[in-house]
C-alpha atoms as a printed R data frame, in Angstrom:
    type eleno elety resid chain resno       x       y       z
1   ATOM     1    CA   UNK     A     1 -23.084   8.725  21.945
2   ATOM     2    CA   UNK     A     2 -22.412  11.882  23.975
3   ATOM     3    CA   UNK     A     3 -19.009  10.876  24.277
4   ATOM     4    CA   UNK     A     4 -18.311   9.788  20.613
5   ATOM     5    CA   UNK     A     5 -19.729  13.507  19.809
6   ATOM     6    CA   UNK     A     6 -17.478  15.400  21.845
7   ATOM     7    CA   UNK     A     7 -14.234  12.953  20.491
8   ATOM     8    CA   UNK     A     8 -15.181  13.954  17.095
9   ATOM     9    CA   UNK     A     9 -15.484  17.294  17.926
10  ATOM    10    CA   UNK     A    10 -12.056  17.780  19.549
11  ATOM    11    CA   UNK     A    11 -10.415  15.468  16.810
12  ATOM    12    CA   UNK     A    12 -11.732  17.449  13.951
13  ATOM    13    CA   UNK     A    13 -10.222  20.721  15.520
14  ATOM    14    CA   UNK     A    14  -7.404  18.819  16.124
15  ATOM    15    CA   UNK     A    15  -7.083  17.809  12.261
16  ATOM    16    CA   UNK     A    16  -7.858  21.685  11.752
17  ATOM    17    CA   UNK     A    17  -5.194  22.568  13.979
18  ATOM    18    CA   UNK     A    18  -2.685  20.108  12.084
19  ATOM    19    CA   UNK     A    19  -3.647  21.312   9.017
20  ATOM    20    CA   UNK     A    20  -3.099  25.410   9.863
21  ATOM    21    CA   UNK     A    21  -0.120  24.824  11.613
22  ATOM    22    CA   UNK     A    22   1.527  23.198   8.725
23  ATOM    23    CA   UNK     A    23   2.464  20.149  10.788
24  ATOM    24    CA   UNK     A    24   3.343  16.990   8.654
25  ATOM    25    CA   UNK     A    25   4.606  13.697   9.275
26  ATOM    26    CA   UNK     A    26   7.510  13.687  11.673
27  ATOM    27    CA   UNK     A    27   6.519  16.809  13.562
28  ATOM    28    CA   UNK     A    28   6.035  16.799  17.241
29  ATOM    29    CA   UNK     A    29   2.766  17.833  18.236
30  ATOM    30    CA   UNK     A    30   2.641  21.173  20.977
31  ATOM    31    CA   UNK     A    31   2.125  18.882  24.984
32  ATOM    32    CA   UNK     A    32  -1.444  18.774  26.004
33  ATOM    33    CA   UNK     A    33  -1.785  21.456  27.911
34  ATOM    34    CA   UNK     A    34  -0.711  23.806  25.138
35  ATOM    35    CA   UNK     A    35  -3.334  21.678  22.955
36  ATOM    36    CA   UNK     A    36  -5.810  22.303  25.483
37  ATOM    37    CA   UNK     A    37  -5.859  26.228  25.511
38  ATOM    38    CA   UNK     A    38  -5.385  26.574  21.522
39  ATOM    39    CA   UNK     A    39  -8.393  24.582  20.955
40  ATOM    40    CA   UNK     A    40 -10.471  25.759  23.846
41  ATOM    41    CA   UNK     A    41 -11.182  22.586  25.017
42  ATOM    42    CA   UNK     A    42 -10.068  20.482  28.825
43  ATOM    43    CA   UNK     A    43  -6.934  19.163  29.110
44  ATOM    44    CA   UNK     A    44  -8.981  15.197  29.297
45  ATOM    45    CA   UNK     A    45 -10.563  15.751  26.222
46  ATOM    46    CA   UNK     A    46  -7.472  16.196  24.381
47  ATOM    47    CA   UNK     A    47  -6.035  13.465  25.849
48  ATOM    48    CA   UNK     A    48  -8.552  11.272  25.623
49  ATOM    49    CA   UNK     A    49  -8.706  12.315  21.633
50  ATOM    50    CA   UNK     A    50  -4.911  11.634  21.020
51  ATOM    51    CA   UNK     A    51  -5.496   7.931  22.647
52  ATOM    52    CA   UNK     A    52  -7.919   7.645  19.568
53  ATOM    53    CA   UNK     A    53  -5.617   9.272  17.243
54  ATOM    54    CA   UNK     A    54  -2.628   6.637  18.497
55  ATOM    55    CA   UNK     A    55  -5.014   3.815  18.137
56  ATOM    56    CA   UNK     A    56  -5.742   4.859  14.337
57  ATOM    57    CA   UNK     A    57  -2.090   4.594  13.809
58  ATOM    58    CA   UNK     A    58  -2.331   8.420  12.811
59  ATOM    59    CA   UNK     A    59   0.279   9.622  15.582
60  ATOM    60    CA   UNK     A    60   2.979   7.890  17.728
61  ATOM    61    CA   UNK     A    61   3.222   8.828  21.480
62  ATOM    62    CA   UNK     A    62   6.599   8.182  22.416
63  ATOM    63    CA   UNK     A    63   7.549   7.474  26.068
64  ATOM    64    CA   UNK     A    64   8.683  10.839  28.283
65  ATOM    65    CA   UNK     A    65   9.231  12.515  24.073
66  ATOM    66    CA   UNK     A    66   5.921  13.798  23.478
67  ATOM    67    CA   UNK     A    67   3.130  13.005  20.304
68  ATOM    68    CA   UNK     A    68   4.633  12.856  17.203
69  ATOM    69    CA   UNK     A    69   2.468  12.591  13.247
70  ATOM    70    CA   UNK     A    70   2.706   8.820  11.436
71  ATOM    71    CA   UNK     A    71   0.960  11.066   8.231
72  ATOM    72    CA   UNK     A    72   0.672  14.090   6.657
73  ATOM    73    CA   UNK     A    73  -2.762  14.256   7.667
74  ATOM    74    CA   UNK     A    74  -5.402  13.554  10.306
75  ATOM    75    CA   UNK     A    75  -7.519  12.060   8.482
76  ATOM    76    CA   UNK     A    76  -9.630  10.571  11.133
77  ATOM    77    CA   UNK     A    77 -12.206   7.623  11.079
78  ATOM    78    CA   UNK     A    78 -15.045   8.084  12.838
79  ATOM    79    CA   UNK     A    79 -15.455   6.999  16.404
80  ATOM    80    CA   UNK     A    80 -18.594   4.400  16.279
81  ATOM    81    CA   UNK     A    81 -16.846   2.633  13.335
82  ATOM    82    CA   UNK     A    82 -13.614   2.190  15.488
83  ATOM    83    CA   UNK     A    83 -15.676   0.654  18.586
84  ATOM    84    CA   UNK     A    84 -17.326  -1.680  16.286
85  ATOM    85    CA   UNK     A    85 -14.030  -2.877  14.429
86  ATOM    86    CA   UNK     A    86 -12.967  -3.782  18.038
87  ATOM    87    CA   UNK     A    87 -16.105  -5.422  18.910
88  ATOM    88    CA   UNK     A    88 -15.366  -7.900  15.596
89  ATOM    89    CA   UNK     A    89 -11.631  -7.955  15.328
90  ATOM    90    CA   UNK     A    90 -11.078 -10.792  18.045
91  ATOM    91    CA   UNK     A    91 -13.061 -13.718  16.100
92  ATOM    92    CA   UNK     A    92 -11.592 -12.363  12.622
93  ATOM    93    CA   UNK     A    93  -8.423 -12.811  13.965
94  ATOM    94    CA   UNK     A    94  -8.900 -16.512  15.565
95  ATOM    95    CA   UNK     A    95 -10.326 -17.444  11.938
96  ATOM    96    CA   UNK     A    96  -7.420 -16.368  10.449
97  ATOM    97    CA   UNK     A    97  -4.826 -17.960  12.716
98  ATOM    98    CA   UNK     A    98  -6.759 -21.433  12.203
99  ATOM    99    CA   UNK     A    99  -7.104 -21.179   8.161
100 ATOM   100    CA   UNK     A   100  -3.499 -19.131   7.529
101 ATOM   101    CA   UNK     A   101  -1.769 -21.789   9.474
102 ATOM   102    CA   UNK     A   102  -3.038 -24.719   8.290
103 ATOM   103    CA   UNK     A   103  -2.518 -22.676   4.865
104 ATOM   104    CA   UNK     A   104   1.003 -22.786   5.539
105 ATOM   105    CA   UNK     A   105   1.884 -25.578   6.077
106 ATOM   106    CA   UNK     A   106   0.103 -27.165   3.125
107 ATOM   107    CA   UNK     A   107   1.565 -25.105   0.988
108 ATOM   108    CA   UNK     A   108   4.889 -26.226   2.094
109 ATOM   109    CA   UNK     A   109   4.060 -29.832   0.635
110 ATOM   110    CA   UNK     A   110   2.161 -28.631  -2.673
111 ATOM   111    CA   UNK     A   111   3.661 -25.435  -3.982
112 ATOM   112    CA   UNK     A   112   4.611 -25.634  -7.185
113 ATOM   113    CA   UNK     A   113   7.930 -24.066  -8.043
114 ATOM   114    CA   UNK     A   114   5.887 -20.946 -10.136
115 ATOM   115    CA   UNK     A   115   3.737 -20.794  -6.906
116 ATOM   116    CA   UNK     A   116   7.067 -20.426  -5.103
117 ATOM   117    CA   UNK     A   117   8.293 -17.804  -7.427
118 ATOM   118    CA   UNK     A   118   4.517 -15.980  -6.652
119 ATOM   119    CA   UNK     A   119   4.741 -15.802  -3.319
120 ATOM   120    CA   UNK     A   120   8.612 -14.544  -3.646
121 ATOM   121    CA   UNK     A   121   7.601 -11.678  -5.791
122 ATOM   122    CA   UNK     A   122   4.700 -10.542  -3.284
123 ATOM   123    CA   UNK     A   123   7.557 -10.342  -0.698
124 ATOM   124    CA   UNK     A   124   9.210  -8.143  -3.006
125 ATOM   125    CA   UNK     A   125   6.267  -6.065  -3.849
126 ATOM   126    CA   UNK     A   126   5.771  -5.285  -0.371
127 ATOM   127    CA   UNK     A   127   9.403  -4.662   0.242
128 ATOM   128    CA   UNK     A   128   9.356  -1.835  -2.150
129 ATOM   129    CA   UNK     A   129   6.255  -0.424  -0.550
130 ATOM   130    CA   UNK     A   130   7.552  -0.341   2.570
131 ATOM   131    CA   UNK     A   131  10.806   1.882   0.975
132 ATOM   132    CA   UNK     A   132   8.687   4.153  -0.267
133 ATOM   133    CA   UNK     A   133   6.902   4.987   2.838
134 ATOM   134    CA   UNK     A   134   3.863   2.843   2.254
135 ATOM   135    CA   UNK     A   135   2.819   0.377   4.706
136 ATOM   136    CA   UNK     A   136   2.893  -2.445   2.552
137 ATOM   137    CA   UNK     A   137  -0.888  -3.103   2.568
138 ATOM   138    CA   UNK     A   138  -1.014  -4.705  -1.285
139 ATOM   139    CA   UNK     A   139   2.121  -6.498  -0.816
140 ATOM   140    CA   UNK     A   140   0.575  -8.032   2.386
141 ATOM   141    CA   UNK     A   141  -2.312  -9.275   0.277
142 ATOM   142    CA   UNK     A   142  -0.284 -10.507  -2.322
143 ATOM   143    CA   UNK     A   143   1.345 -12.434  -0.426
144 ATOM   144    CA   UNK     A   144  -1.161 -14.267   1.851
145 ATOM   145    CA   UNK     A   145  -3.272 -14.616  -1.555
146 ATOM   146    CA   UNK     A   146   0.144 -16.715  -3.189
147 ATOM   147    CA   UNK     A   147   0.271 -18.672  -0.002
148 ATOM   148    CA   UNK     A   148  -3.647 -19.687  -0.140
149 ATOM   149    CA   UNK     A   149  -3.030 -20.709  -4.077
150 ATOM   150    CA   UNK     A   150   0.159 -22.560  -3.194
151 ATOM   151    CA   UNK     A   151  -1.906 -25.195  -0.516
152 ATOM   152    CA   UNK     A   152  -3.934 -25.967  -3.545
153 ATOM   153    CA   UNK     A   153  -7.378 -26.442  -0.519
154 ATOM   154    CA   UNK     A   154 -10.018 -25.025  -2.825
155 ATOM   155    CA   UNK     A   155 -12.468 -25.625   0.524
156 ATOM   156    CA   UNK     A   156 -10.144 -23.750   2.623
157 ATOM   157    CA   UNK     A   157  -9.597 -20.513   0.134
158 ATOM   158    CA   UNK     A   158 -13.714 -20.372  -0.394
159 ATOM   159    CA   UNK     A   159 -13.804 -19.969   3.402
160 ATOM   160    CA   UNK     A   160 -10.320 -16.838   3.506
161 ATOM   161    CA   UNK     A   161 -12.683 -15.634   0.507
162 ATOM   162    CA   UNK     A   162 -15.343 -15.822   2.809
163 ATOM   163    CA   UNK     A   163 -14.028 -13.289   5.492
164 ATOM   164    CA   UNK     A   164 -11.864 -11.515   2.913
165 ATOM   165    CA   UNK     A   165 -13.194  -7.696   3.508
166 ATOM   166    CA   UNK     A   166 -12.369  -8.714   7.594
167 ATOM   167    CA   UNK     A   167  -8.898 -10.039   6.816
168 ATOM   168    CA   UNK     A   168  -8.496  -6.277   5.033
169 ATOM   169    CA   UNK     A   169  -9.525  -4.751   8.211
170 ATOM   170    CA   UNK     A   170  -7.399  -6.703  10.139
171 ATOM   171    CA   UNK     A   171  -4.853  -6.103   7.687
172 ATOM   172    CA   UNK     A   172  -4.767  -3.018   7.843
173 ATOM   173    CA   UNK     A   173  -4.817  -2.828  11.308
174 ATOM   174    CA   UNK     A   174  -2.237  -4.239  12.110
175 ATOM   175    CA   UNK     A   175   0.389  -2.707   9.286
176 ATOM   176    CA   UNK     A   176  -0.352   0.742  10.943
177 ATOM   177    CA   UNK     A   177   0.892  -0.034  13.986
178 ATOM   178    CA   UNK     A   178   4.290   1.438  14.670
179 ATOM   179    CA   UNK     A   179   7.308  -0.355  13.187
180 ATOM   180    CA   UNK     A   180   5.017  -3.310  12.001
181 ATOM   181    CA   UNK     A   181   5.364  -2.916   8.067
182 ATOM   182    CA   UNK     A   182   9.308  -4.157   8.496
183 ATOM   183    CA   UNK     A   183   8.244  -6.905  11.529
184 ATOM   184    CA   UNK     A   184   5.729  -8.242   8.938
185 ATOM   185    CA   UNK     A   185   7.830  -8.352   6.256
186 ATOM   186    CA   UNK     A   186  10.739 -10.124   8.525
187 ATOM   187    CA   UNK     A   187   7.769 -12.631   8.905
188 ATOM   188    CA   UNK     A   188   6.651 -13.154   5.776
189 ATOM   189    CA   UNK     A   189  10.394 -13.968   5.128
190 ATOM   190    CA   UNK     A   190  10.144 -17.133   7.068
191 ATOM   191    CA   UNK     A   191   6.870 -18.599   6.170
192 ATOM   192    CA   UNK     A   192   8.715 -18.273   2.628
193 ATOM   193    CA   UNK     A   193  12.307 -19.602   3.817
194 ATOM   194    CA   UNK     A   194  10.094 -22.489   5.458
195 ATOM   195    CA   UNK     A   195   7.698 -23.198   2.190
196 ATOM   196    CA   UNK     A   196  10.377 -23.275   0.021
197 ATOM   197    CA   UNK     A   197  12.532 -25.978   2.393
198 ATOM   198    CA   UNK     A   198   9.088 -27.877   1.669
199 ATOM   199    CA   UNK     A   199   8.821 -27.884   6.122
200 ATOM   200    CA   UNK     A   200   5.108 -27.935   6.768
201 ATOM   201    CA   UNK     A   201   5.882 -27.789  10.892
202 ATOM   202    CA   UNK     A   202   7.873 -24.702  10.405
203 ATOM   203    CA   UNK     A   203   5.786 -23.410   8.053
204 ATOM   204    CA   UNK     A   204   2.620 -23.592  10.087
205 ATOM   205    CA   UNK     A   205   4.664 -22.260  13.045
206 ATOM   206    CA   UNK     A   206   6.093 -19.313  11.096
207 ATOM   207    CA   UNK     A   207   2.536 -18.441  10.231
208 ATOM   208    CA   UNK     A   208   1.406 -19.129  13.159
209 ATOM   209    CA   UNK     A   209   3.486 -16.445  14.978
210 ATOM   210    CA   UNK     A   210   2.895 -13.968  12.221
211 ATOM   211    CA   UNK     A   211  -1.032 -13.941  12.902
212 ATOM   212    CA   UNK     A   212  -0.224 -13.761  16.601
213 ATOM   213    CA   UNK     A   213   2.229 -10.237  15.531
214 ATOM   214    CA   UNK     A   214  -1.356  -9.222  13.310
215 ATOM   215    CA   UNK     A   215  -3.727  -9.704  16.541
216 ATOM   216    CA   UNK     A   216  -0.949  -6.993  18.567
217 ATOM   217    CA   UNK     A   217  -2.982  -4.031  17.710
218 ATOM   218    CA   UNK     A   218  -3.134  -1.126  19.770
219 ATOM   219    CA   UNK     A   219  -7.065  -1.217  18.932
220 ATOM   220    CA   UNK     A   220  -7.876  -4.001  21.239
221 ATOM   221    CA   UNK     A   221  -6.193  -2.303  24.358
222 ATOM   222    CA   UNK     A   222  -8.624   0.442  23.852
223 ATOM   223    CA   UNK     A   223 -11.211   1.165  26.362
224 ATOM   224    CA   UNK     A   224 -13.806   3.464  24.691
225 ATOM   225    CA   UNK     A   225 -15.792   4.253  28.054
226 ATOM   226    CA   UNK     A   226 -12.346   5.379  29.321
């Protein structure tokens, strides 16, 4: 608890900091020691507060080119929520790689061609998200929610419906990684391509890669002791 205190406390003047500089997203942030002596705090603690900053997909550190803003904003979640979030992740995403495959692939052998046509517009949806800077969150639920219809499984949609606030964390997660709006998108592509081929092996291994891609989330490489 001591620790989540003083990482709230150095990330909120950090978000003050942002804020009064006039720093938006793009902008490289000052190097760490610089950090350090603005905000009156150690040189560790700001360190250890941008790790938690990177993990919230709120800033990109970029090998030997310094910190650099994702958003206009630090708007910063706070530290016990993040620790428990990793704690559940794991199993949310081995339920979803077990129901979205098998998902998949019966969708290939049942869609409809309207159901095809539903799914092809949620790809489209979150292809203009993503060009207009969003990270493609709704089109990302669109999409898996077309593919769920399409394997006509009522048994298997009660149980996505089941974990479906968990499948928006992971979600979410996942799209705010760095670069992962366009990967996912590439992705959803080919569980499409392969549905609409009617190739339920394909499918299921198109989807099956995608959920793999979701569960690469800087979150989980976290160590919050460290």
């Amino acid at each position: 608890m001591v620790k989540s205190r003083l990482y709230e406390q150095v990330l909120e003047r950090l978000r003050a900091y942002v804020a009064e500089a006039g720093l938006s997203a793009g902008d490289k942030l000052p190097a760490e020691r610089e950090l350090a002596a603005s905000l009156g705090v150690s040189r560790a603690s700001v360190k250890q507060a941008i790790v938690v900053l990177e993990v919230q997909g709120l800033v990109e550190a970029r090998h030997g080119g310094g910190t650099y803003l994702v958003r206009d904003t630090l708007d910063v979640e706070p530290v016990e929520q993040l620790v428990e979030r990793r704690k559940r992740l794991p199993e949310v995403l081995e339920a979803r790689e077990a129901l979205e495959t098998k998902l998949a692939e019966l969708a290939a052998e049942r869609r409809t061609d309207a159901e095809l046509e539903d799914i092809r517009q949620a790809l489209d949806f979150m292809r203009d998200e993503i060009a207009g800077g969003d990270f493609g969150v709704e089109g990302d639920r669109r999409f898996h929610a077309a593919v769920t219809a399409a394997a006509h499984s009522s048994l298997l949609a009660d149980f996505m419906k089941t974990i479906a606030g968990q499948i928006t964390e992971s979600r979410t997660e996942s799209l705010r990684q760095p670069g992962r709006p366009s990967r996912s998108l590439a992705q959803h592509t080919a569980i499409y391509e392969a549905i609409a081929a009617g190739d339920p092996k394909k499918a299921a291994a198109a989807m099956r890669k995608h959920v793999r891609t979701v569960a690469k989330v800087r979150l989980l490489d976290w160590v919050p002791e460290d």
